[in-house]
C-alpha positions in Angstrom: 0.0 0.0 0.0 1.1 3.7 -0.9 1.2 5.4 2.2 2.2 9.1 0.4 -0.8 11.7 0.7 0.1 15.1 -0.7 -1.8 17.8 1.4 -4.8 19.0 -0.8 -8.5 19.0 0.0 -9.3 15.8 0.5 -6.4 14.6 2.1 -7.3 10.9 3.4 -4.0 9.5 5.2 -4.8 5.0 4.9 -3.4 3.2 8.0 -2.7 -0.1 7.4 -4.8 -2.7 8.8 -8.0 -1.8 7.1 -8.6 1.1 9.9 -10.5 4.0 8.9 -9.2 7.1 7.4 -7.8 9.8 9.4 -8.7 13.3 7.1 -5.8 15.6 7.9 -7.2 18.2 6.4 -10.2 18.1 8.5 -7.6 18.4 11.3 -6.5 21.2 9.9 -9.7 23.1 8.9 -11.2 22.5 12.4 -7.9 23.7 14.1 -8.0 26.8 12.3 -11.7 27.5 13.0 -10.3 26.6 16.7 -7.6 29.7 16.5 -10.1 32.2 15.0 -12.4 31.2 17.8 -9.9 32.0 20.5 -8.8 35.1 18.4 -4.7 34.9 18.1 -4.8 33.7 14.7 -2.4 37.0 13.9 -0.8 36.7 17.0 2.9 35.6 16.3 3.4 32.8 18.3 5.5 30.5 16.5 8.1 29.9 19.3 5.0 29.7 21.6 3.6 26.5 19.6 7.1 25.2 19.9 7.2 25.3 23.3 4.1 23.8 23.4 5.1 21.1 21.6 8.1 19.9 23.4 6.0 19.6 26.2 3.4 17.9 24.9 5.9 15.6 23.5 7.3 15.0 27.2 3.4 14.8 28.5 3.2 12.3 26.2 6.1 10.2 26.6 5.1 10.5 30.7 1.9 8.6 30.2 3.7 5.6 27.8 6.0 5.4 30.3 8.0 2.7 28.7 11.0 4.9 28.8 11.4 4.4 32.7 13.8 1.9 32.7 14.0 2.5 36.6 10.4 1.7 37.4 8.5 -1.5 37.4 5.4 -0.1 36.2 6.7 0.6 32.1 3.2 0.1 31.3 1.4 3.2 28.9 -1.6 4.8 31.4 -3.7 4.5 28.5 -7.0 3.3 30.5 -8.0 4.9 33.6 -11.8 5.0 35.3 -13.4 7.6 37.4 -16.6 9.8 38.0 -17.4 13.1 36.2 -19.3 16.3 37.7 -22.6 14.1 37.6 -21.4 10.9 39.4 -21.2 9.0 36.2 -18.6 6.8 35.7 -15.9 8.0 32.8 -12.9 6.3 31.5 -9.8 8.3 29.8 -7.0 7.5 27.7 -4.5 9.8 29.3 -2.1 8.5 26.5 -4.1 9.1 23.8 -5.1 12.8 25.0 -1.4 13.7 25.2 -0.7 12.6 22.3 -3.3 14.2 20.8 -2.6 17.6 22.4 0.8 16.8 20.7 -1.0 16.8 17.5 -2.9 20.0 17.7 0.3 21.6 18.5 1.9 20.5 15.3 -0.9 21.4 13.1 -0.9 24.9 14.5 2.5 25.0 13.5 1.8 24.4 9.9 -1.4 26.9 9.6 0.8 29.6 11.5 3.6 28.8 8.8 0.9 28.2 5.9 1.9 24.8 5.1 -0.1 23.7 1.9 0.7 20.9 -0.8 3.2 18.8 0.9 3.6 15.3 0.9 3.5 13.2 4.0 4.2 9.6 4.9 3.8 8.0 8.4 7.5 7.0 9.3 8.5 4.5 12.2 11.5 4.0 13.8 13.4 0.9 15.4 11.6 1.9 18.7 8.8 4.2 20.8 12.1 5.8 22.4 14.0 6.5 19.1 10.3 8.2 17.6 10.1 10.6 20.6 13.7 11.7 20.0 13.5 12.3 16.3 10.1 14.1 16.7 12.3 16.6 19.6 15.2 16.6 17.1 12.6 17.8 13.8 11.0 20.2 16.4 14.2 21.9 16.9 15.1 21.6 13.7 11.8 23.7 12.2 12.7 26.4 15.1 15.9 26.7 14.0 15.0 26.8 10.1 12.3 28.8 10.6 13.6 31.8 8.0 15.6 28.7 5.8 14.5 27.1 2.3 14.2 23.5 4.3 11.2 24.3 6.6 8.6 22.8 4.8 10.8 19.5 4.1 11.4 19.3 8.1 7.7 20.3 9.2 6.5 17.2 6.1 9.1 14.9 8.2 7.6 15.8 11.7 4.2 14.8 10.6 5.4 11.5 9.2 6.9 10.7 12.4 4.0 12.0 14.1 1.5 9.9 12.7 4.1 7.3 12.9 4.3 7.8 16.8 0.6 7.1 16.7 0.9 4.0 15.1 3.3 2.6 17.3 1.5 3.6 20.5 -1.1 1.8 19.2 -3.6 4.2 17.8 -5.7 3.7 14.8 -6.4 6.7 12.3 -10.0 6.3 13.8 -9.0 6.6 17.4 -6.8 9.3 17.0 -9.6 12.0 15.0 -12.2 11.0 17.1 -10.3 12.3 20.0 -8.7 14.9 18.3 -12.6 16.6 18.2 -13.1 15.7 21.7 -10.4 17.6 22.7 -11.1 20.5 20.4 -15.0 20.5 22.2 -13.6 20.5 25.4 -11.1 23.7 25.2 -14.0 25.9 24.0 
């Protein structure tokens, strides 16, 4: 299977596995309704939404947990149970939600920085660990070519290993927009 998407209305990205499409660009159109909602969409805050990322990215790898090589417990906290305001009972994904978060941030990225017609394909690495350190290492790589000819070429990379992250946590294209509008219903 051809998993290249170039980013044009409809972008559809296929996960393997037969899950159902992830849109992208419906990522991308509801995040920037999102912005002009909360009114900074001329706000420069690029090195804000860098920020933001890296901590997400660190939120994220928190609730995986299979970094922790000193603990026991290396076990994702990707199920947990408890009431809401009304007493009914709830269950979360804490590792999906970072993740998630992680993902907003990125896509802000691109609509501050108009990313438009580029070419993306989920990448994995060897391991969970290795695809949190590349993502850091893009990150700072789009901060520090920020004025350069290369952006776009390290912003396509850091959504291929993005969605790739996804994948390897276990997330299906399904999973991963369905919370993505939870999230986006919950910070209005």
């Amino acid at each position: 299977m051809n998993d290249k998407v170039t980013m044009y209305l409809p972008l559809n990205i296929q996960k393997s596995g037969g899950d159902k499409e992830m849109n992208l660009t419906k990522l991308f159109e509801a995040q920037k309704v999102f912005i002009d909602k909360m009114e900074y969409a001329d706000k420069d805050c690029f090195e804000e939404l860098i920020l933001g990322l890296f901590v997400k990215l660190g939120k994220c790898a928190n609730e995986w947990q299979g970094f922790k090589f000193w603990n026991e417990n290396q076990m994702p906290n990707n199920k947990i149970s408890g009431l809401d305001d009304k007493g009914n009972l709830i269950f979360k994904n804490p590792l999906l939600e970072e993740y998630v978060d992680g993902l907003a941030f990125a896509v802000r990225i691109g609509i501050v920085k108009e990313v438009e017609n580029i070419t993306y394909s989920p990448f994995k690495n060897d391991s969970i660990v290795s695809q949190f350190v590349y993502i850091n290492r893009v990150v700072t790589t789009i901060f520090t070519a920020d004025k350069l000819d290369y952006w776009h070429y390290a912003y396509r990379h850091l959504i291929g290993l993005y969605l790739g992250l996804g994948a390897m946590l276990g997330f299906t294209g399904e999973q991963i927009e369905k919370a993505y509008y939870v999230r986006m219903e919950s910070n209005d």
